[in-house]
TORGUGU-914615 format. One line per field, with one value per residue (C-alpha): x, y, z; chain. Coordinates in nm, 4 decimals. Each point is the difference from the previous one (the first is absolute). Example, Ala and Ser with C-alpha at 12.3 -4.5 7.8 and 13.67 -1.06 7.14 Angstrom:
2
east <- [1.2300 | 0.1370]
north <- [-0.4500 | 0.3440]
up <- [0.7800 | -0.0660]
mol <- [A | A]
//
This chain:
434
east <- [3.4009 | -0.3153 | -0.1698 | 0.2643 | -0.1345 | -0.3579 | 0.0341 | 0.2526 | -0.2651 | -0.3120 | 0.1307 | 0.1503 | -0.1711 | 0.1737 | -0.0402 | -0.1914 | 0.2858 | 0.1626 | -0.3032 | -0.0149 | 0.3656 | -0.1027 | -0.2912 | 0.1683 | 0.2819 | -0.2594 | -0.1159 | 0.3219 | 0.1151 | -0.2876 | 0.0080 | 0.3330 | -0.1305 | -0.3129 | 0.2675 | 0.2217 | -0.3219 | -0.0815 | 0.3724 | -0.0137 | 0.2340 | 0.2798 | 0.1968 | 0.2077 | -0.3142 | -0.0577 | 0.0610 | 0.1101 | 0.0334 | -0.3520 | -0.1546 | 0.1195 | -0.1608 | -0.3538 | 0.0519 | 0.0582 | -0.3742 | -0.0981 | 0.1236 | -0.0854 | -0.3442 | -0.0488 | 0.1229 | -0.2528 | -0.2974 | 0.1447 | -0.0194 | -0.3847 | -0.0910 | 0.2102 | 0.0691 | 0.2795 | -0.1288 | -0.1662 | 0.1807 | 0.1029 | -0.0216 | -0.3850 | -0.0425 | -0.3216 | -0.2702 | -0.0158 | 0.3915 | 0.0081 | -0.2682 | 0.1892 | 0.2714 | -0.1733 | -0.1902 | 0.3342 | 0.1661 | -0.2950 | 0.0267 | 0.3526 | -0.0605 | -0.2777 | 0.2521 | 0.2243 | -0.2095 | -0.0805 | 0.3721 | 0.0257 | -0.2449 | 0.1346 | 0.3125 | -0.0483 | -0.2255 | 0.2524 | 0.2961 | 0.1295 | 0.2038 | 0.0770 | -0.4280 | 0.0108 | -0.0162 | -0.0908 | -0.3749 | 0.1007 | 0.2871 | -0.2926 | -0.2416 | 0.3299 | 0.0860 | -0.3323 | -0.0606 | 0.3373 | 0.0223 | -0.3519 | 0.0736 | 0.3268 | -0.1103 | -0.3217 | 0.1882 | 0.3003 | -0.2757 | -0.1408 | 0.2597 | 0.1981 | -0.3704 | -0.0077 | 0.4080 | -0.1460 | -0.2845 | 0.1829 | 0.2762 | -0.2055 | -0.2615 | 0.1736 | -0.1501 | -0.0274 | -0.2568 | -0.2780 | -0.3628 | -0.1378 | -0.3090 | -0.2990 | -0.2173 | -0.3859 | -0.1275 | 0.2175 | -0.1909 | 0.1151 | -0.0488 | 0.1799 | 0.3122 | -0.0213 | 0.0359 | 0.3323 | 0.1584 | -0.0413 | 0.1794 | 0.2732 | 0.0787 | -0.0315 | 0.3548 | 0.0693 | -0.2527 | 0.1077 | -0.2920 | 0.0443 | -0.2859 | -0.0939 | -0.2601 | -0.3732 | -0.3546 | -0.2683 | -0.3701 | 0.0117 | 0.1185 | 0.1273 | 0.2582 | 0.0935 | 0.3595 | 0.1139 | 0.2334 | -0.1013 | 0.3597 | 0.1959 | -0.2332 | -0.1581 | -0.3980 | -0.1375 | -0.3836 | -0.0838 | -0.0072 | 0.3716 | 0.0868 | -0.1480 | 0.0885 | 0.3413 | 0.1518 | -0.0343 | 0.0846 | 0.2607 | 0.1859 | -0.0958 | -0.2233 | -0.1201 | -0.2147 | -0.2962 | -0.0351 | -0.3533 | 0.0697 | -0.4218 | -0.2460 | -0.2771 | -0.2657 | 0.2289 | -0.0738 | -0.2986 | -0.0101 | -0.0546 | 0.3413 | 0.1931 | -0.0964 | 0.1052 | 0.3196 | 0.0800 | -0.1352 | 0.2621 | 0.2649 | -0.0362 | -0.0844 | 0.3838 | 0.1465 | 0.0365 | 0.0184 | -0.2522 | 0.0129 | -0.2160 | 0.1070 | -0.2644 | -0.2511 | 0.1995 | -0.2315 | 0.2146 | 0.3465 | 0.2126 | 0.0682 | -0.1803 | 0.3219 | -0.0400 | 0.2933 | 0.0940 | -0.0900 | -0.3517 | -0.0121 | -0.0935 | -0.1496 | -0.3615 | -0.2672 | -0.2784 | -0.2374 | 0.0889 | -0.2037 | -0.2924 | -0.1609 | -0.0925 | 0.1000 | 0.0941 | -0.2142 | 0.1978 | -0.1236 | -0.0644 | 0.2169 | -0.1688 | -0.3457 | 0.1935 | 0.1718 | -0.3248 | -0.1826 | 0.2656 | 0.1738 | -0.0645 | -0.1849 | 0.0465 | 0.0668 | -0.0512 | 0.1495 | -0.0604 | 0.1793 | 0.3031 | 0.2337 | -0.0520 | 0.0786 | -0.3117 | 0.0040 | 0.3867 | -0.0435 | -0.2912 | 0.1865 | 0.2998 | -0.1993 | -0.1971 | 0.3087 | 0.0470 | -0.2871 | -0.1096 | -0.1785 | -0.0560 | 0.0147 | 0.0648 | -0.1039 | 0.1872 | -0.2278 | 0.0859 | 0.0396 | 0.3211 | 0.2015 | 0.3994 | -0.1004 | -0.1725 | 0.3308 | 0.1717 | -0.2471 | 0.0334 | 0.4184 | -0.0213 | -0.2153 | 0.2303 | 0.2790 | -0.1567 | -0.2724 | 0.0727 | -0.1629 | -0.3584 | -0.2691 | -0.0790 | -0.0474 | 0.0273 | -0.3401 | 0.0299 | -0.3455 | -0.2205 | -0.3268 | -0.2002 | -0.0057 | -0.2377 | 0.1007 | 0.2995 | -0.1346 | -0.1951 | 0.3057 | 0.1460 | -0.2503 | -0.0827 | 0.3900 | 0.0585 | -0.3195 | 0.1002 | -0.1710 | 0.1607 | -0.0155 | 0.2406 | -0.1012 | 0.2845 | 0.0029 | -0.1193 | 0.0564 | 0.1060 | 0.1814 | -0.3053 | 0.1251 | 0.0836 | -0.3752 | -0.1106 | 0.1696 | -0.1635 | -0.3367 | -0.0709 | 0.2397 | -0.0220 | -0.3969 | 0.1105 | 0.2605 | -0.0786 | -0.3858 | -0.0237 | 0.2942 | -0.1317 | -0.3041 | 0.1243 | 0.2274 | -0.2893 | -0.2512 | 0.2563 | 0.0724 | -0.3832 | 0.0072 | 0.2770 | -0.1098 | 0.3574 | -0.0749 | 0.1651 | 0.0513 | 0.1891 | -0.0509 | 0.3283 | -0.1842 | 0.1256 | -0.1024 | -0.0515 | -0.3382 | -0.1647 | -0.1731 | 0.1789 | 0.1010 | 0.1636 | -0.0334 | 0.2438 | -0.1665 | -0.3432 | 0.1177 | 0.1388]
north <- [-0.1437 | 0.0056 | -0.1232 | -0.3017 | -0.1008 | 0.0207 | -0.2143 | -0.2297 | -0.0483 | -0.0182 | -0.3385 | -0.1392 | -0.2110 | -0.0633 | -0.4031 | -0.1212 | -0.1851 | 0.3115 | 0.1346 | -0.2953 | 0.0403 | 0.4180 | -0.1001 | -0.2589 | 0.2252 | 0.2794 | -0.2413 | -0.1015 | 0.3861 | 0.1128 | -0.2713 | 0.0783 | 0.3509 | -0.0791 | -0.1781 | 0.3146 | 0.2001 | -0.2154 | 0.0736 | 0.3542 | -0.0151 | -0.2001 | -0.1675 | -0.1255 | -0.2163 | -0.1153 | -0.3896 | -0.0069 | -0.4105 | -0.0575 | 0.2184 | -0.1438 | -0.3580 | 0.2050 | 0.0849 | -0.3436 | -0.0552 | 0.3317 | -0.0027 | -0.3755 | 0.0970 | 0.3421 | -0.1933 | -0.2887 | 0.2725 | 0.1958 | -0.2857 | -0.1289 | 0.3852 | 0.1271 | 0.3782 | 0.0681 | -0.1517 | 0.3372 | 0.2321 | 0.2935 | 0.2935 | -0.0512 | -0.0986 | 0.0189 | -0.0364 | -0.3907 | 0.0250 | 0.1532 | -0.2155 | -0.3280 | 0.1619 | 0.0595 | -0.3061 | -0.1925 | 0.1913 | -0.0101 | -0.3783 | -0.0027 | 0.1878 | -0.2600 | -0.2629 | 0.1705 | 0.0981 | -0.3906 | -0.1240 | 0.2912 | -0.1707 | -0.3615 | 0.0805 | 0.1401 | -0.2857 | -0.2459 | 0.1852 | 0.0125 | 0.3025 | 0.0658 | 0.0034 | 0.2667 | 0.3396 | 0.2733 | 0.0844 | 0.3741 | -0.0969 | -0.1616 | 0.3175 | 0.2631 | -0.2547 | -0.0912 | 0.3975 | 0.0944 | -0.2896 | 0.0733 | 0.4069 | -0.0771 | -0.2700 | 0.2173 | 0.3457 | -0.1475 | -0.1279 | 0.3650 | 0.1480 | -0.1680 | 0.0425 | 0.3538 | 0.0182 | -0.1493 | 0.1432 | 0.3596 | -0.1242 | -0.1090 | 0.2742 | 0.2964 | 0.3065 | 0.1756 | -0.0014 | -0.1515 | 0.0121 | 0.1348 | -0.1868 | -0.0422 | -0.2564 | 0.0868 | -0.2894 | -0.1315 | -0.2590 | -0.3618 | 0.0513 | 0.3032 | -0.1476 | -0.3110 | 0.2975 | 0.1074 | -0.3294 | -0.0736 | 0.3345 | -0.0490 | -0.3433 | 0.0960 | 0.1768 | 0.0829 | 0.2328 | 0.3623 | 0.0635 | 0.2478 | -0.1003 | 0.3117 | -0.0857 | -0.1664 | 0.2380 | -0.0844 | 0.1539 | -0.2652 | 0.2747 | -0.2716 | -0.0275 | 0.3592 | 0.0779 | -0.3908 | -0.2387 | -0.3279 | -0.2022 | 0.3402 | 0.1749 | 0.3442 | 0.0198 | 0.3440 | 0.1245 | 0.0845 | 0.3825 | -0.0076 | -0.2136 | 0.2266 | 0.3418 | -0.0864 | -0.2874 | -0.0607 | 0.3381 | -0.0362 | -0.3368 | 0.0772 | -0.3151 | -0.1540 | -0.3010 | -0.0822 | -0.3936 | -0.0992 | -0.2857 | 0.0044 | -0.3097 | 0.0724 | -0.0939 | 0.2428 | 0.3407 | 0.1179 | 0.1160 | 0.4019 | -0.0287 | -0.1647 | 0.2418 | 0.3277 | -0.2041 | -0.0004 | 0.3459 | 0.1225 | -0.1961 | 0.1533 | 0.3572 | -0.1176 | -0.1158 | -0.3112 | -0.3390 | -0.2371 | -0.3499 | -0.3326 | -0.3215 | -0.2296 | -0.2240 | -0.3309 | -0.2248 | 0.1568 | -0.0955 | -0.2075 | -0.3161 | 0.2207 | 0.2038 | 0.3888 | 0.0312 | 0.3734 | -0.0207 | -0.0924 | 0.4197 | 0.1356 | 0.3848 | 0.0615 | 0.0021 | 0.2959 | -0.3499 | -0.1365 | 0.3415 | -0.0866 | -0.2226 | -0.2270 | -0.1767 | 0.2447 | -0.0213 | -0.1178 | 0.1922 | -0.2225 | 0.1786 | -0.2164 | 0.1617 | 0.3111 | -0.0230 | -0.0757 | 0.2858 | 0.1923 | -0.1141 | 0.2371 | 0.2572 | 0.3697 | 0.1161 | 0.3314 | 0.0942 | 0.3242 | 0.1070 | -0.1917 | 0.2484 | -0.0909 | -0.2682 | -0.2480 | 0.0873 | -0.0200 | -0.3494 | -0.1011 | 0.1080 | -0.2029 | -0.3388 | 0.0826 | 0.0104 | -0.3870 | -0.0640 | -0.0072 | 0.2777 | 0.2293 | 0.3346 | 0.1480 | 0.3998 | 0.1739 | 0.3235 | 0.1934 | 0.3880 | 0.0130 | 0.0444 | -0.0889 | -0.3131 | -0.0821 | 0.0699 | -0.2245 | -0.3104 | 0.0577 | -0.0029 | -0.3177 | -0.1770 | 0.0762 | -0.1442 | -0.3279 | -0.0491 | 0.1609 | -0.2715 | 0.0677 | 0.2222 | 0.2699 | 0.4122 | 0.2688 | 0.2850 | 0.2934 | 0.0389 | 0.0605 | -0.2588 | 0.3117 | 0.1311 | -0.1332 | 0.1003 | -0.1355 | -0.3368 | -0.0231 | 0.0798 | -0.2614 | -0.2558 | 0.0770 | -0.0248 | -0.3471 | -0.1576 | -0.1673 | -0.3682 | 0.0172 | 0.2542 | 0.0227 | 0.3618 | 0.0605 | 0.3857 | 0.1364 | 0.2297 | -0.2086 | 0.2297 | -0.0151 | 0.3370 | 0.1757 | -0.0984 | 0.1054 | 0.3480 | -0.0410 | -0.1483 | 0.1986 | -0.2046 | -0.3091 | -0.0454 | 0.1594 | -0.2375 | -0.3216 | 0.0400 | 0.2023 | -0.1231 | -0.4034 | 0.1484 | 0.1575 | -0.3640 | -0.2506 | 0.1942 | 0.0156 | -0.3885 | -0.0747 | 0.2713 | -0.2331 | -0.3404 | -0.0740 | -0.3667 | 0.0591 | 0.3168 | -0.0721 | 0.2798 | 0.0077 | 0.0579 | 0.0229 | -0.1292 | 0.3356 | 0.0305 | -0.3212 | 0.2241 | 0.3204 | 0.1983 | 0.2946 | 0.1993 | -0.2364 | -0.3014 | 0.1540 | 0.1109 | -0.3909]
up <- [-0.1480 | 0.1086 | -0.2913 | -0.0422 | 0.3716 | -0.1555 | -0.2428 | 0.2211 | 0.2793 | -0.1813 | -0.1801 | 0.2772 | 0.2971 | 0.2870 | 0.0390 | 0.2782 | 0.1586 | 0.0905 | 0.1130 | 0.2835 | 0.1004 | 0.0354 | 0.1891 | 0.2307 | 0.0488 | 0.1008 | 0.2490 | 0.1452 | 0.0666 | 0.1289 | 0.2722 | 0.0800 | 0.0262 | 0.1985 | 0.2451 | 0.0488 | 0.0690 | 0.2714 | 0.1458 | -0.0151 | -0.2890 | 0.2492 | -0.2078 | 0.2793 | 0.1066 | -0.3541 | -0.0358 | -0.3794 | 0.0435 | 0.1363 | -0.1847 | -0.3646 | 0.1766 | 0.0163 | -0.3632 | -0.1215 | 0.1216 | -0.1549 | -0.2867 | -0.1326 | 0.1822 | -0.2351 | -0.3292 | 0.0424 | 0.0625 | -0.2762 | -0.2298 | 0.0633 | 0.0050 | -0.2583 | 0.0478 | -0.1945 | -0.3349 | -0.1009 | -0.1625 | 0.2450 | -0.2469 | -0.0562 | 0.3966 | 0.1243 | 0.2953 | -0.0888 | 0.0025 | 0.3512 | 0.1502 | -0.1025 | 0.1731 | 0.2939 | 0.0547 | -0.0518 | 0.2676 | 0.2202 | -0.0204 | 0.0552 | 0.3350 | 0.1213 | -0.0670 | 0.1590 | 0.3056 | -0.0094 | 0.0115 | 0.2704 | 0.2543 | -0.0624 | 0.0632 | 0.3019 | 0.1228 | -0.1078 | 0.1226 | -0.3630 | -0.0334 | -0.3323 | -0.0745 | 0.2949 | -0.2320 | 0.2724 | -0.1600 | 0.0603 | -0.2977 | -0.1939 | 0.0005 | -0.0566 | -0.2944 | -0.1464 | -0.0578 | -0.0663 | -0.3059 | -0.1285 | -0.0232 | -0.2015 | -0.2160 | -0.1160 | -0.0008 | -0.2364 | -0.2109 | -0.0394 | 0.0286 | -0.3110 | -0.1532 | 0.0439 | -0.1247 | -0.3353 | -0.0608 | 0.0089 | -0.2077 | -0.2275 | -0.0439 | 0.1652 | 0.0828 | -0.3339 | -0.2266 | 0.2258 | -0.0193 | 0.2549 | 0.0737 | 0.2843 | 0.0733 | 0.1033 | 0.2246 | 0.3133 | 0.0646 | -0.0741 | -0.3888 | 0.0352 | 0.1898 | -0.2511 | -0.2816 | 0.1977 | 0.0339 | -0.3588 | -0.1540 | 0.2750 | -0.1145 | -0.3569 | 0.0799 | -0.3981 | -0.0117 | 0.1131 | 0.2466 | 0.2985 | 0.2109 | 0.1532 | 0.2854 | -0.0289 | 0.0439 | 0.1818 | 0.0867 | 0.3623 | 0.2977 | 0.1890 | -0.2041 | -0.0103 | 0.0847 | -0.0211 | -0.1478 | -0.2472 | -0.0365 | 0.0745 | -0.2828 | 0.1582 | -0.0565 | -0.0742 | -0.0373 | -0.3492 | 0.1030 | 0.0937 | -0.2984 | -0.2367 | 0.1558 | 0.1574 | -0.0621 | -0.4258 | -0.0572 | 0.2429 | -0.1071 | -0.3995 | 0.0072 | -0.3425 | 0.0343 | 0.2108 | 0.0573 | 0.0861 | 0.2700 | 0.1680 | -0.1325 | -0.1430 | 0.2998 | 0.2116 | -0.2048 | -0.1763 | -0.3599 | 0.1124 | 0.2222 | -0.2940 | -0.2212 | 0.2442 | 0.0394 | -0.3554 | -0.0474 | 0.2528 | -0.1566 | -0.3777 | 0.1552 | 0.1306 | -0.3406 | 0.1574 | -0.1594 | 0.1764 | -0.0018 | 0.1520 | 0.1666 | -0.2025 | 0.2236 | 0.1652 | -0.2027 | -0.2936 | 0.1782 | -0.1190 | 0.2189 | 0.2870 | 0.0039 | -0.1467 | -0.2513 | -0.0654 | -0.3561 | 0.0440 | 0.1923 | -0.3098 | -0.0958 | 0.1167 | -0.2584 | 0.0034 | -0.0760 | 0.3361 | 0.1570 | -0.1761 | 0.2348 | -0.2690 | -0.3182 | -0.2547 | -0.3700 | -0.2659 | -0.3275 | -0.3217 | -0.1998 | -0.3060 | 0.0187 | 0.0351 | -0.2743 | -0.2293 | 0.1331 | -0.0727 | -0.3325 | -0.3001 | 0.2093 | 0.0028 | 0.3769 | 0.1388 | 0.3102 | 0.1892 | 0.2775 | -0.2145 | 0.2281 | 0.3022 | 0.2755 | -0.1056 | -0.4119 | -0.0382 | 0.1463 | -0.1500 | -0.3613 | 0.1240 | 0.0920 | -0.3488 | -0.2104 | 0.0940 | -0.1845 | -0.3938 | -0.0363 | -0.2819 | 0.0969 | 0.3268 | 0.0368 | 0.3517 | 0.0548 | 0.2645 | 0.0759 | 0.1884 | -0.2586 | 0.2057 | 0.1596 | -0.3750 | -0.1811 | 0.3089 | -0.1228 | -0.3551 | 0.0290 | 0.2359 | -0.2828 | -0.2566 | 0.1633 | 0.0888 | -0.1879 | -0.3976 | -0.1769 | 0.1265 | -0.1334 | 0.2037 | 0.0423 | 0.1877 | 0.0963 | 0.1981 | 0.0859 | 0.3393 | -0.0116 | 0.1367 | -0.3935 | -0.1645 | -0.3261 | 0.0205 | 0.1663 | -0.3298 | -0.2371 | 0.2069 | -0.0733 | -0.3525 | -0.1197 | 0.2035 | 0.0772 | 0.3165 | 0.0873 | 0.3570 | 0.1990 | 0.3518 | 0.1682 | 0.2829 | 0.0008 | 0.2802 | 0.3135 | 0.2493 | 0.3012 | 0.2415 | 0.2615 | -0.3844 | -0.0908 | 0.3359 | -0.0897 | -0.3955 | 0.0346 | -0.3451 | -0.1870 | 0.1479 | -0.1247 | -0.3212 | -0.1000 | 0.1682 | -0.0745 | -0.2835 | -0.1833 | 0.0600 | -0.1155 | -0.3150 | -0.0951 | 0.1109 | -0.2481 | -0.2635 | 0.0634 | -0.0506 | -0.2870 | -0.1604 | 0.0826 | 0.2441 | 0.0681 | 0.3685 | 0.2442 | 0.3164 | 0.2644 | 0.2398 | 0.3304 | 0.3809 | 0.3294 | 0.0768 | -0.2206 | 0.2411 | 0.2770 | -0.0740 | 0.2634 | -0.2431 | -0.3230 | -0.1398 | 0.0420 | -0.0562 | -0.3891 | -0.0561]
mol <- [A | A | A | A | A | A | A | A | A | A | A | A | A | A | A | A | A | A | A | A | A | A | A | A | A | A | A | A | A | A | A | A | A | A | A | A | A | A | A | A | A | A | A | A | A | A | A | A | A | A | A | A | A | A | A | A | A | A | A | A | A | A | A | A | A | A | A | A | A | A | A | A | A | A | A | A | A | A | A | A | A | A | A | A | A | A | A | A | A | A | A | A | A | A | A | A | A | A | A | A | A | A | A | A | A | A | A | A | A | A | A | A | A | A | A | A | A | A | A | A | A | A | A | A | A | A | A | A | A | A | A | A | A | A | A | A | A | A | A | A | A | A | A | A | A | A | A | A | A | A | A | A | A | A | A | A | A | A | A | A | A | A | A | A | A | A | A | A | A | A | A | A | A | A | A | A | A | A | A | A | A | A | A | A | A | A | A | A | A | A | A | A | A | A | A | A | A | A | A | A | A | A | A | A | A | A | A | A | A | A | A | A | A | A | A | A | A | A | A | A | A | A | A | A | A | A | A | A | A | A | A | A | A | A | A | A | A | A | A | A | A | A | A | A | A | A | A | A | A | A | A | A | A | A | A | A | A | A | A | A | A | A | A | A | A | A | A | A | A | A | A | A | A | A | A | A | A | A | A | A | A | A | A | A | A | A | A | A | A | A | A | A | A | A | A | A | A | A | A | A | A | A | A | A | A | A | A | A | A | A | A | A | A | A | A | A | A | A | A | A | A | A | A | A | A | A | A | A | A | A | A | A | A | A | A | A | A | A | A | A | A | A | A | A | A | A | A | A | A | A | A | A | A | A | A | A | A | A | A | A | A | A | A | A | A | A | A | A | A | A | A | A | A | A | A | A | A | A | A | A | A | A | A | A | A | A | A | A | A | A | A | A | A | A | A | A | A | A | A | A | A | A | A | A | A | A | A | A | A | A | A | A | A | A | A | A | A | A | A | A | A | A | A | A | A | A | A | A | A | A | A | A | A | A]
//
């Protein structure tokens, strides 16, 4: 049933002409209303007769402003702030007429102008409240017929400022799309403990202890411009977010929006290049490729985080031989597997060997006379290093040692050293060693 009313209401517009008549008629009732307020509810002093005369002024007077201003040509299941301000301005020019008519009348003694103005103020808020509340209301009706409760995303918004409010008004009129808007964050304590458009804001503390964990949140939209945060902040922001499993996400900059209007499909997963601070470098994969073509590459260190991806970005290439050395001999045999499966065609082989024997090194070098040489193994856990300054010099300086004299020994046309911030001004054994 209720997916036969989905499909039933979301192809179906209500036309505007009944719109006006549901509007004029809210008019009309709440003025006889606003009337029997003024009586106490007597309907023994209600005068039905004169009463339908002050509607034939009201409601020719509501259907010309309605027509000029036009509030019931929008459609009411995507109703918004523009829809309710039409609404309001045309009511609050009915009432001036009214108020208008009010004071001739009683100057010229003309009795059906002479609306009491208490009537006027009891109907002017009475008609405004129920023509905007129907509108959200038979918003609200839609929107949960439509996308239920099931199956949401749970999501949050971090800005809720005006880019962050503009975020929220375009995923709630993008009604399709099964987003549970959770609440915004913000870093501004004014805004502690308060409401944007009914939407609770929370400090990124209580968002990120309490209420993500709390609501199962996925997805982190970015709503702040770029003058407004600092590269550092963005960066802890996003840091929080993936230390979360969290999907983050960026409004783009308004220059990039379309018509001036943000459409929900220009929100769009952040990019780690956006937290550089500067334009990323674009490699010239050419002049990579012709240092690279034909040549026999030795990687060391082929095990680990750095070497397996530096094997993985050289297997794109043309070369002629690629040699993984390494001396952990599991996450090796993990490499090797993964290479088989994906990559069988190319040339390349497997040494179990630690770069701090040098007559091994050499056995290494004789048999496959590297030109290129990438050295990634290392000791790189600096409070383990603090713990083992022993091994740290003897491996990250002794082995380098023992490969860049073997490189020189065996004419390698390049050696690459993979170094670490840590060796600029070290402060540790770690660094010291690199």
């Amino acid at each position: 049933m209720k997916n036969l009313l989905k499909t039933y209401f979301s192809k179906r517009f209500l036309p505007r002409w009944f719109i006006l008549i549901f509007d004029l008629a809210v008019v009309s009732v709440t003025f006889i209303i606003a009337f029997l307020l003024r009586l106490n509810l007597d309907f023994i002093q209600f005068n039905f007769n004169h009463e339908i005369n002050h509607l034939l002024i009201i409601i020719p007077l509501f259907t010309s402003i309605y027509y000029l201003i036009k509030p019931y040509a929008g459609i009411i299941r995507h109703s918004t702030l523009k829809d309710a301000s039409s609404l309001f301005l045309a009511q609050t020019i009915g009432f001036l007429i009214l108020v208008g008519l009010n004071i001739i009348g009683r100057k010229l003694n003309i009795h059906v102008l002479d609306i009491p103005l208490s009537v006027l103020c009891i109907h002017f808020v009475l008609s405004t409240f129920f023509l905007i509340g129907s509108r959200i209301i038979i918003k609200s009706i839609y929107l949960q017929l439509i996308n239920g409760n099931k199956g949401k995303l749970n999501i949050m918004i971090f800005g809720a400022g005006e880019l962050g409010q503009i975020t929220r008004d375009t995923i709630v009129q993008a009604n399709k799309l099964n987003i549970n808007l959770i609440g915004f964050i913000d870093d501004n304590k004014s805004m502690m403990y308060k409401r944007n458009a009914g939407t609770p804001i929370y400090s990124s503390g209580e968002a990120f202890n309490s209420i993500i964990p709390k609501y199962n949140v996925t997805e982190i939209i970015i709503a702040i411009s770029k003058d407004k945060i600092d590269i550092n902040r963005k960066r802890l922001i996003i840091e929080k977010c993936l230390k979360h499993k969290l999907i983050v996400k960026e409004i783009p900059p308004v220059a990039n929006w379309i018509n001036g209007e943000l459409n929900v499909g220009q929100i769009k997963k952040i990019r780690i290049e956006d937290l550089l601070g500067r334009d990323s470098i674009k490699l010239d994969t050419t002049k990579i490729q012709n240092g690279l073509k034909n040549a026999t590459i030795l990687v060391t260190g082929a095990a680990g985080s750095i070497g397996s991806e530096i094997v993985r970005q050289l297997m794109a290439f043309q070369t002629k031989h690629i040699i993984l050395l390494d001396q952990a001999e599991s996450p090796l045999y993990k490499i090797q597997q993964e290479l088989n499966t994906n990559y069988r065609k190319l040339n390349f082989d497997i040494v179990i060997a630690s770069i701090t024997d040098t007559y091994r090194m050499q056995q290494v070098f004789e048999k496959y006379k590297p030109d290129i040489v990438f050295n990634a193994a290392a000791y790189k856990h600096v409070p383990l290093m603090e713990s083992n300054p022993y091994e740290a010099i003897r491996v990250n300086l002794g082995g380098t040692k023992i490969l860049a004299d073997l490189a020189i020994k065996y004419n390698v046309n390049n050696f690459i050293m993979i170094s670490t911030d840590k060796a600029i001004n070290p402060t540790n054994i770690m660094g010291a060693s690199k």
